[in-house]
C-alpha positions in Angstrom: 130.6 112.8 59.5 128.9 112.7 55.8 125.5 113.9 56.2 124.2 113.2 52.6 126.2 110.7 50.5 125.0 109.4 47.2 125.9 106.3 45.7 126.0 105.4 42.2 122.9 107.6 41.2 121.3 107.0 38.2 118.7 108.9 36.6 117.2 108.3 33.0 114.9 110.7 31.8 112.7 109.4 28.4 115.7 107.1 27.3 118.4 109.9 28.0 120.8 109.0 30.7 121.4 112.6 32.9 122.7 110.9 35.7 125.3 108.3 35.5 126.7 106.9 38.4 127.1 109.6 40.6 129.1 109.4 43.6 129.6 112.2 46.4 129.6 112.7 49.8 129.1 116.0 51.8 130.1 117.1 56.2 127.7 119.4 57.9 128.6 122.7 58.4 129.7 123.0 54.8 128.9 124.9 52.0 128.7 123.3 48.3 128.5 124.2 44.6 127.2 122.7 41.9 128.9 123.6 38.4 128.6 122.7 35.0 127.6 123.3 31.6 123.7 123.7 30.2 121.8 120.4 30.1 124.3 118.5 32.1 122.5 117.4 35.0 122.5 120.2 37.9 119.0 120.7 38.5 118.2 117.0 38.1 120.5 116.1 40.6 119.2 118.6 42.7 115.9 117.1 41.9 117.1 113.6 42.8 118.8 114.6 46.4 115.6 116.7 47.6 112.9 113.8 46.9 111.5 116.1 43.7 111.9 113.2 41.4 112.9 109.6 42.2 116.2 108.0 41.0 116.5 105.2 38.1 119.2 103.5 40.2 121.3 103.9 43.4 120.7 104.9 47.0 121.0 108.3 48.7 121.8 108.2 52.5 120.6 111.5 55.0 122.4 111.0 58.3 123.1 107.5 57.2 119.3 106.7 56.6 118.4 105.9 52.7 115.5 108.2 51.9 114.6 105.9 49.1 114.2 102.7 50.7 111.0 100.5 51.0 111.0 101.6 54.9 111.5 105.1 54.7 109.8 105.6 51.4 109.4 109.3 50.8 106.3 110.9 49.9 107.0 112.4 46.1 105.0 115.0 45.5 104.0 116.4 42.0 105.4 119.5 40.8 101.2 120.8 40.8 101.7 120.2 44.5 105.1 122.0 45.3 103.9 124.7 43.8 101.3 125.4 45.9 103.0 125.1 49.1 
């Protein structure tokens, strides 16, 4: 069973596309890297999956559930605020 999936994220930060229409799927119970070179998107995507910034385009499902939908908006919270917790 996929336990995060992410469909055709998008993420455009002022006018530069970072994210272009990712696709990925991960089980649970596994472990996961991230690689690549400086600048190309790691900690964006990163950013995208845990809520820390909201995508330009495409859905990301938790157990099925899209995080980013109307219903199940998440609460963003600014980077002020993460750092306090």
């Amino acid at each position: 069973m996929h336990i995060l999936q992410a469909e055709n994220v998008t993420k455009e930060i002022k006018g530069r596309l970072v994210l272009d229409r990712l696709a990925f799927s991960a089980e649970g119970g596994r472990v996961y890297g991230i690689a690549g070179k400086a600048g190309s998107g790691k900690t964006t995507l990163l950013q995208v999956l845990s809520g820390v910034v909201r995508l330009s385009e495409g859905r990301v499902l938790l157990d099925g559930t899209d995080y980013y939908s109307a219903e199940n908006s998440l609460q963003i919270k600014s980077q002020a605020e993460i750092n306090e917790l």
